[in-house]
MOPAC internal coordinates of N, CA, C and O (Angstrom, degrees):
PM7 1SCF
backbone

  N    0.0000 0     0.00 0     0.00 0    0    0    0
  C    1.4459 1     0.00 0     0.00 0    1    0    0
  C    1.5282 1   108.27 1     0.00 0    2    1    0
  O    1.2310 1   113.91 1   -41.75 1    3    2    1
  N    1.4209 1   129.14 1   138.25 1    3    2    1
  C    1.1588 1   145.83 1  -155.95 1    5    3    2
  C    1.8591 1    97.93 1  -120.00 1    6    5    3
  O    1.2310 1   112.98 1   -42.91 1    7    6    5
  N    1.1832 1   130.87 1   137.09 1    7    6    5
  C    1.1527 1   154.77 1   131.91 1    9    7    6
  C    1.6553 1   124.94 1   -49.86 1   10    9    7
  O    1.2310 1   114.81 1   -56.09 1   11   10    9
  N    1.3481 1   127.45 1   123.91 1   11   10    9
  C    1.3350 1   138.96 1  -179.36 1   13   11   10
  C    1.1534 1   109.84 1  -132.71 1   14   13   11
  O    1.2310 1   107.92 1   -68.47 1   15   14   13
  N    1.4389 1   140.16 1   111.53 1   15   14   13
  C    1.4321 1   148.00 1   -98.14 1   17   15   14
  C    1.1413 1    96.08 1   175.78 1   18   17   15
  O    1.2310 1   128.85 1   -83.76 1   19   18   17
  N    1.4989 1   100.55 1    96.24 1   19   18   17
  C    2.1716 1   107.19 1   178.78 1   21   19   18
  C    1.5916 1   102.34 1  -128.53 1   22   21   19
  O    1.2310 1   126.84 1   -49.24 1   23   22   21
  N    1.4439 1   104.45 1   130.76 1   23   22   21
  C    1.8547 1   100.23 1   176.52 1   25   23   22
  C    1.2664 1   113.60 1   -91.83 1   26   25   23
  O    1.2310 1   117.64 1   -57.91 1   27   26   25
  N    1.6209 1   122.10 1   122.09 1   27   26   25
  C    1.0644 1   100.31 1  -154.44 1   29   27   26
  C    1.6917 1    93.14 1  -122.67 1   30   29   27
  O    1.2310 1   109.73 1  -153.68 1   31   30   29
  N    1.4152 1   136.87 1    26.32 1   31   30   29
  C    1.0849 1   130.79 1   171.32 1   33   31   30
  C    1.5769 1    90.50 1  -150.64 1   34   33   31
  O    1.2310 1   124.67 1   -19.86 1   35   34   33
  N    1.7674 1   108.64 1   160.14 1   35   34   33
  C    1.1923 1   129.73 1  -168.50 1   37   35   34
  C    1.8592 1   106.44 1   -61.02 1   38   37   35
  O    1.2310 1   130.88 1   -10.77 1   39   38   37
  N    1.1420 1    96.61 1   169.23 1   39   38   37
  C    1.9240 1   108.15 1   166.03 1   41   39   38
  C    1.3332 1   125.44 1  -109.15 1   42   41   39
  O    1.2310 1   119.35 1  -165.60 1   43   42   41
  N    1.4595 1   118.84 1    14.40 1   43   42   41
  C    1.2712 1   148.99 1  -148.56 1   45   43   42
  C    2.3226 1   108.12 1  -104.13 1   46   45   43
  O    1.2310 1   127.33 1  -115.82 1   47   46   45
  N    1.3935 1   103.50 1    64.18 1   47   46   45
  C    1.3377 1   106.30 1  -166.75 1   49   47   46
  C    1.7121 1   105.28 1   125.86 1   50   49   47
  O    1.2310 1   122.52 1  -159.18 1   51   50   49
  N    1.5193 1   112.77 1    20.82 1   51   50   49
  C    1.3181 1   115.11 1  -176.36 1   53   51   50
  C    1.6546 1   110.93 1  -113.25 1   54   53   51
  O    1.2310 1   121.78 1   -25.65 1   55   54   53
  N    1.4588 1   114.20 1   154.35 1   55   54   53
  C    1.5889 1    95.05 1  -176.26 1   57   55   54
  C    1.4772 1   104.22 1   -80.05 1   58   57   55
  O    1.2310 1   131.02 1    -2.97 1   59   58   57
  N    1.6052 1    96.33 1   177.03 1   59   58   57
  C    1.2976 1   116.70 1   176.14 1   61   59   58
  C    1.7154 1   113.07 1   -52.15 1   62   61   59
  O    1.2310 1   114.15 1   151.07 1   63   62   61
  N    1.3087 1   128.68 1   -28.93 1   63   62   61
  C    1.5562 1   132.17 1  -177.67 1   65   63   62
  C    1.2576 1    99.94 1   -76.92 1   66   65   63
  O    1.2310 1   116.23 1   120.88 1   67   66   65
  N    1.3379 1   124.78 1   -59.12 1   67   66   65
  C    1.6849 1   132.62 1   175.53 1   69   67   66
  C    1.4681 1   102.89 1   -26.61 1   70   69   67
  O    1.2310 1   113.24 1   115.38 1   71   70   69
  N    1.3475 1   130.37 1   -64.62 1   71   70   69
  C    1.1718 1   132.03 1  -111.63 1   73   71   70
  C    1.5818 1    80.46 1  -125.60 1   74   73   71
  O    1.2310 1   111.20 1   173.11 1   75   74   73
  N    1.6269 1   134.17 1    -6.89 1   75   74   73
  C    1.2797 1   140.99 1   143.38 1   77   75   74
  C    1.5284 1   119.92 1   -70.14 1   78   77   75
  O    1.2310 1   121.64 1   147.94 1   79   78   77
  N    1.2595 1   114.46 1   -32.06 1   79   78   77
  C    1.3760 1   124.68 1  -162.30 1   81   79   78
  C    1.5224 1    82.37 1   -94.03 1   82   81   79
  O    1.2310 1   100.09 1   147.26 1   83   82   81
  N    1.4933 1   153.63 1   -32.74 1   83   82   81
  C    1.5537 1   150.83 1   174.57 1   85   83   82
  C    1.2797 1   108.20 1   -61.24 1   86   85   83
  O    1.2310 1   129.08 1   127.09 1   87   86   85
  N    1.0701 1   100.10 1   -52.91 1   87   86   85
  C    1.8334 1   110.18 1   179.73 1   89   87   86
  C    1.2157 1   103.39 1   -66.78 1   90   89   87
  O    1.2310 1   111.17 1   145.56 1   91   90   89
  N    1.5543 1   134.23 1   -34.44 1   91   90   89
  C    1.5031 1   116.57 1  -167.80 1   93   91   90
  C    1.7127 1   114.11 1  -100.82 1   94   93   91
  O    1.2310 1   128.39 1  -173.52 1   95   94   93
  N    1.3291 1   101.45 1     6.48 1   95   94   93
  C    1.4291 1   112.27 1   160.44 1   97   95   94
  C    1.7663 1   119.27 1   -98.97 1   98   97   95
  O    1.2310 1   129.15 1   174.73 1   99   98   97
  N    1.5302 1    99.97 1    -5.27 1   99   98   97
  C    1.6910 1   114.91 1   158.52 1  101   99   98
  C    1.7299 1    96.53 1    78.11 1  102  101   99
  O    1.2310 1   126.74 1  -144.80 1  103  102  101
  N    1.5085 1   104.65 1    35.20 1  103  102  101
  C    1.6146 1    99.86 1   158.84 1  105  103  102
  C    1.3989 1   114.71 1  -110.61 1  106  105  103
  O    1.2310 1   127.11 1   -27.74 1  107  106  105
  N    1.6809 1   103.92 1   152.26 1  107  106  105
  C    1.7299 1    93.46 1  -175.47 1  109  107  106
  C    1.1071 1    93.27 1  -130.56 1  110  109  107
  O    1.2310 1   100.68 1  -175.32 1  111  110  109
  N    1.8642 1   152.67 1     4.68 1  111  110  109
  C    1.1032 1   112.03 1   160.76 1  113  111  110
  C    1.4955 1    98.22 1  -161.69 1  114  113  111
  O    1.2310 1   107.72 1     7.21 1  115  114  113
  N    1.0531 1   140.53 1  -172.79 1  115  114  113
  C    1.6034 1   143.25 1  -179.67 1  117  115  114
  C    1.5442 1   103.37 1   -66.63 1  118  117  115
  O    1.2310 1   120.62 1   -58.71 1  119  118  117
  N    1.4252 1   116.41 1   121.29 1  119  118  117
  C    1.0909 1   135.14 1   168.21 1  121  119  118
  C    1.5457 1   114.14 1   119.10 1  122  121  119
  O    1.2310 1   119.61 1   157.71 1  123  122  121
  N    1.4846 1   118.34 1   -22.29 1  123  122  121
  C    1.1473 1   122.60 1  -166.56 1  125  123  122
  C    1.4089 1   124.10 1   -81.73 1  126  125  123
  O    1.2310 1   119.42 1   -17.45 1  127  126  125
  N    1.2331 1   118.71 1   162.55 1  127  126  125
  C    2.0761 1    99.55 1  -160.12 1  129  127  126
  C    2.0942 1    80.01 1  -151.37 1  130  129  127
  O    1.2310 1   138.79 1    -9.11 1  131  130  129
  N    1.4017 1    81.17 1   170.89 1  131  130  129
  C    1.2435 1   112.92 1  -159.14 1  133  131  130
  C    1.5619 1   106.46 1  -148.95 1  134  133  131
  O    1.2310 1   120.02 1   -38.07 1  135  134  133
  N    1.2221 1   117.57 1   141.93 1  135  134  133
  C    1.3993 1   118.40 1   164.20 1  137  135  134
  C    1.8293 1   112.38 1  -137.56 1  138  137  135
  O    1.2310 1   132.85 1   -54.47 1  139  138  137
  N    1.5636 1    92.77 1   125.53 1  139  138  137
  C    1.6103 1   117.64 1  -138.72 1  141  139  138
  C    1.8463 1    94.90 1  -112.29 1  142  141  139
  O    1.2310 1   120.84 1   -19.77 1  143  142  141
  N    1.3802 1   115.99 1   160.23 1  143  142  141
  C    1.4245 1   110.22 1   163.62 1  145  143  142
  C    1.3644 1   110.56 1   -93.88 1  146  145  143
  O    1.2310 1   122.58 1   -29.58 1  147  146  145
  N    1.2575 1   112.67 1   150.42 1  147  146  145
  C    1.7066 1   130.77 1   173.42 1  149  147  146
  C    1.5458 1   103.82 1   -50.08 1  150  149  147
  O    1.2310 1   111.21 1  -139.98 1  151  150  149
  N    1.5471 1   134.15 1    40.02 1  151  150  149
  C    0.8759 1   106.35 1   167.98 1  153  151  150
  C    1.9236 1   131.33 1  -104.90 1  154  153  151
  O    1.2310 1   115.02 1    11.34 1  155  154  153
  N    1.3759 1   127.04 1  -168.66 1  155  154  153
  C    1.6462 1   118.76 1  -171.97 1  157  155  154
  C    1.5104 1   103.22 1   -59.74 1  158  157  155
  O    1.2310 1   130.56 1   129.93 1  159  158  157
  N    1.6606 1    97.24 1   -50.07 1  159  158  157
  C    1.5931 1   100.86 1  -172.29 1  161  159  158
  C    1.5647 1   109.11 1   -64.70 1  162  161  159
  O    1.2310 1   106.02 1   145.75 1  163  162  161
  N    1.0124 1   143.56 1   -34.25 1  163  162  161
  C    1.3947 1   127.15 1   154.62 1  165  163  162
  C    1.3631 1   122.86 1   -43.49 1  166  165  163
  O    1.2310 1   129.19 1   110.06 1  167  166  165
  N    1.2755 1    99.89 1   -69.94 1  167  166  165
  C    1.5065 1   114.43 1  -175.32 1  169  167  166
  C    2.1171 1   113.77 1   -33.01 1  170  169  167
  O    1.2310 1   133.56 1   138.68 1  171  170  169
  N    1.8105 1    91.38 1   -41.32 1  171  170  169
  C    1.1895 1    98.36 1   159.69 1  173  171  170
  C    1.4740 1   151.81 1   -52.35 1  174  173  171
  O    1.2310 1   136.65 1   148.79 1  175  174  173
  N    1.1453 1    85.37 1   -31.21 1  175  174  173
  C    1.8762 1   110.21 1   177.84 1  177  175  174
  C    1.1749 1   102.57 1   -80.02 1  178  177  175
  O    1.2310 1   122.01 1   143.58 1  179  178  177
  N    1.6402 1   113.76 1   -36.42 1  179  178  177
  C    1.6029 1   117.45 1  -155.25 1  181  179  178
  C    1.7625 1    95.70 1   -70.82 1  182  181  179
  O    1.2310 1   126.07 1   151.59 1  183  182  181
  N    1.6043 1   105.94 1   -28.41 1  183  182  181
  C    1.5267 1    97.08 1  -159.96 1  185  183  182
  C    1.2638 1    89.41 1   -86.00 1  186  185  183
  O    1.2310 1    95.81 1   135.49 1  187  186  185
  N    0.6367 1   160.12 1   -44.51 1  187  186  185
  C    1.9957 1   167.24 1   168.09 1  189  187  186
  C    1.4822 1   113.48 1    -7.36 1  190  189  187
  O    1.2310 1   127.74 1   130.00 1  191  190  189
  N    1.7135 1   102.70 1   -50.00 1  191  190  189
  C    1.7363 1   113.37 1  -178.55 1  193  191  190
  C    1.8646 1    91.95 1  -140.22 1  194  193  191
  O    1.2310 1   129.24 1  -107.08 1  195  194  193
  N    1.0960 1    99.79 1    72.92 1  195  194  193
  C    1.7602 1    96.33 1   163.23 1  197  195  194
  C    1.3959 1   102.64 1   -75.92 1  198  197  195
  O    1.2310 1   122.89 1   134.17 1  199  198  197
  N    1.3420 1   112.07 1   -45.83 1  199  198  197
  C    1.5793 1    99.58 1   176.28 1  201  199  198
  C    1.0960 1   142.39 1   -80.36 1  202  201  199
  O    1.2310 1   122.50 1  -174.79 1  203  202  201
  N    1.5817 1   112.81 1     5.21 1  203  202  201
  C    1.4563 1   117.27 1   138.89 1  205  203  202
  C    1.3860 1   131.16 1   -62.03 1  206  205  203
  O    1.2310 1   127.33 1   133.61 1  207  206  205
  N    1.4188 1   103.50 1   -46.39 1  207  206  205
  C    1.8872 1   111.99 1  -162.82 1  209  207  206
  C    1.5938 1    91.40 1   -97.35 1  210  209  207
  O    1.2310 1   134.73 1   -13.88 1  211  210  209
  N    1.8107 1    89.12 1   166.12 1  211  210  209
  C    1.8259 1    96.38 1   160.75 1  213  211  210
  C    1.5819 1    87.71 1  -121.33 1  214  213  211
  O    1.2310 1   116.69 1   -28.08 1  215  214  213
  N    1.3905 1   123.90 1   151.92 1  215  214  213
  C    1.5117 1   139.76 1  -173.67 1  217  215  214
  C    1.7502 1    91.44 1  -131.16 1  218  217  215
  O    1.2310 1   134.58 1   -55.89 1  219  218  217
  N    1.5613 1    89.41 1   124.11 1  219  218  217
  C    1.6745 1   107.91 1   150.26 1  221  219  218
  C    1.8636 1   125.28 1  -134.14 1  222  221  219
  O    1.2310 1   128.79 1   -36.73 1  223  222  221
  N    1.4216 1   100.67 1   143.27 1  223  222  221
  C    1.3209 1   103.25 1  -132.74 1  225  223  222
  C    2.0294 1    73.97 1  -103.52 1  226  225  223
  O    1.2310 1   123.23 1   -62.76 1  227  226  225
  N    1.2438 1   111.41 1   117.24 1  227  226  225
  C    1.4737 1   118.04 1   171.28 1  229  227  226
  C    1.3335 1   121.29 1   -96.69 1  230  229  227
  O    1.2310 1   110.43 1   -64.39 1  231  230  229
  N    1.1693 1   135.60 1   115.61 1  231  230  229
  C    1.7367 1   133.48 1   160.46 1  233  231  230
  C    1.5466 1   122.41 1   -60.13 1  234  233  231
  O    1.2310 1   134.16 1   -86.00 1  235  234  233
  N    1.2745 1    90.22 1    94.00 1  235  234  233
  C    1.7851 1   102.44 1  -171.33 1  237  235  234
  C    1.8308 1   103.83 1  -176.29 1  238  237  235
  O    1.2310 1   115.59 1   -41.28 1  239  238  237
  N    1.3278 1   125.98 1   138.72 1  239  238  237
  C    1.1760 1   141.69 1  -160.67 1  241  239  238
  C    1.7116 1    82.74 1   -88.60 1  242  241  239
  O    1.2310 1   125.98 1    -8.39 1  243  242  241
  N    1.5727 1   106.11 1   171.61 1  243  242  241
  C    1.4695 1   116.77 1   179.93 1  245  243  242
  C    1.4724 1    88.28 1  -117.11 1  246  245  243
  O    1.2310 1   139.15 1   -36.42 1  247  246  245
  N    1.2366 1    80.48 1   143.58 1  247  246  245
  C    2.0446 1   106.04 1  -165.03 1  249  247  246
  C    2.1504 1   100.43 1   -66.16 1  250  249  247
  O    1.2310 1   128.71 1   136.78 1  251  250  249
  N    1.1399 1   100.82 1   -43.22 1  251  250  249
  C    1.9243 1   116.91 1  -164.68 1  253  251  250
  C    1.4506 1    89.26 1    80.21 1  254  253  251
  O    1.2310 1    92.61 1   145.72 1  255  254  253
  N    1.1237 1   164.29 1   -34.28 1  255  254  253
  C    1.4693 1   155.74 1   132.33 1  257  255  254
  C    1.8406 1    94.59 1   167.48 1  258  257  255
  O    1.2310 1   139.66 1  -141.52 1  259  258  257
  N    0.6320 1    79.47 1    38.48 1  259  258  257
  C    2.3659 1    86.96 1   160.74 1  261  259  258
  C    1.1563 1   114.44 1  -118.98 1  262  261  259
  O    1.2310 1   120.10 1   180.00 1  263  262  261

């Protein structure tokens, strides 16, 4: 299962962890999305700024790019 990972509010009044945990899910600004693996350490970040991002959870393996 694959992760779909869109930021959908600013970083502007967020702490310093928030705004580490944005960057380490490799988003840089409102609108931008990402597709992430199902893993804890994600899952971790994700709970950090839920109320930044919206997360949709897709049924589909991650390619590794082949």
């Amino acid at each position: 299962m694959i992760l779909v990972v869109t930021q959908k509010r600013s970083l502007i009044g967020s702490k310093p962890g928030q705004r580490l945990a944005v960057k380490g899910l490799g988003l840089s600004g409102i609108g931008t999305r990402r597709v992430l693996a199902n893993t804890p350490a994600i899952r971790g970040m994700i709970s950090k700024v839920l109320h930044l991002v919206d997360v949709v959870e897709v049924d589909a393996e991650v390619n590794n790019g082949q």
